[in-house]
C-alpha positions in Angstrom: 0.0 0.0 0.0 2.2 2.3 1.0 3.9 2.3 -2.8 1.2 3.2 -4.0 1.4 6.8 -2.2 5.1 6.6 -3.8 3.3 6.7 -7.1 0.8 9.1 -6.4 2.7 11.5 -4.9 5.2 11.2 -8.7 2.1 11.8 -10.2 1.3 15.2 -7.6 4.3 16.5 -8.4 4.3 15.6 -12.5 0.5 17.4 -12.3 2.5 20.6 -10.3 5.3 20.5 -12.7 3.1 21.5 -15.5 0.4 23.4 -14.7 0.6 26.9 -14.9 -1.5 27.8 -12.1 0.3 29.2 -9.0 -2.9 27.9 -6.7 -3.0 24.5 -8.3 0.6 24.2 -8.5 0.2 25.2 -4.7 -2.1 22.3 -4.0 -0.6 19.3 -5.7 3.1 19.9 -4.2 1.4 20.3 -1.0 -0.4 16.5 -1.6 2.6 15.4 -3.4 4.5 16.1 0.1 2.2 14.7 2.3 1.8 11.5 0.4 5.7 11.0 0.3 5.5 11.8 4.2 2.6 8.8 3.7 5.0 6.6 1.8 8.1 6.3 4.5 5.9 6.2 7.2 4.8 2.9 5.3 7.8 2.0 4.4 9.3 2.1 8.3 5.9 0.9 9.7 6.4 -2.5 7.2 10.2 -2.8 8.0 9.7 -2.8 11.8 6.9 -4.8 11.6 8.8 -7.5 9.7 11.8 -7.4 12.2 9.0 -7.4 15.1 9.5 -10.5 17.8 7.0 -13.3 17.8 4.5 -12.7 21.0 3.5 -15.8 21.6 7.2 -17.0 22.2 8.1 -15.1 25.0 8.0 -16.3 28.5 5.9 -15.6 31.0 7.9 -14.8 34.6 5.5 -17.4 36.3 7.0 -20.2 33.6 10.7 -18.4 34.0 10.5 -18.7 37.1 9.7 -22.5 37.6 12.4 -23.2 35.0 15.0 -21.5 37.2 13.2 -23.2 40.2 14.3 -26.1 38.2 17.8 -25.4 36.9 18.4 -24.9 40.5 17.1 -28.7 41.8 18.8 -29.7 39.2 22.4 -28.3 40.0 22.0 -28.9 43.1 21.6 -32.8 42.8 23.8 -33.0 40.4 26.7 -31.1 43.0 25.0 -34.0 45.4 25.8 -36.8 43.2 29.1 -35.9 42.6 29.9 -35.7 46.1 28.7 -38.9 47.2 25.6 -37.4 49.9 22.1 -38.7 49.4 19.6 -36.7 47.7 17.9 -34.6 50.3 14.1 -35.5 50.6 
């Protein structure tokens, strides 16, 4: 979509090229500017929403927080094991 505006706002300023009106020379390079302000907020809108992060993958801090719970048990037995001591119950 936001080519389009790209093409339009050629056209705007083609049509305010040649004319020889100064009040509709005045209103097409006016357009013309505001659709190419149009166009790279489109263009920056669609890059940072293609290098936007997946949502659904991030973690919530209940979930991170029961998988450090975890890492932890499982350090912990494993600094046990290596020392020879029963697990603790």
């Amino acid at each position: 979509m936001h080519w389009l505006m790209l093409a339009l706002a050629i056209g705007a300023f083609a049509i305010a090229w040649n004319t020889t009106n100064a009040l509709l020379m005045g209103l097409f390079l006016v357009v013309a500017l505001i659709l190419l302000l149009g166009w790279i907020l489109g263009l920056y809108s669609a890059r940072v929403g293609a290098r936007a992060r997946d949502e659904t993958a991030m973690i919530d801090p209940i979930e991170l927080r029961r998988m450090r719970e975890q890492a932890e048990a499982r350090k912990v037995a494993a600094q046990q094991q290596q020392s020879g001591e029963p697990p603790a119950p």
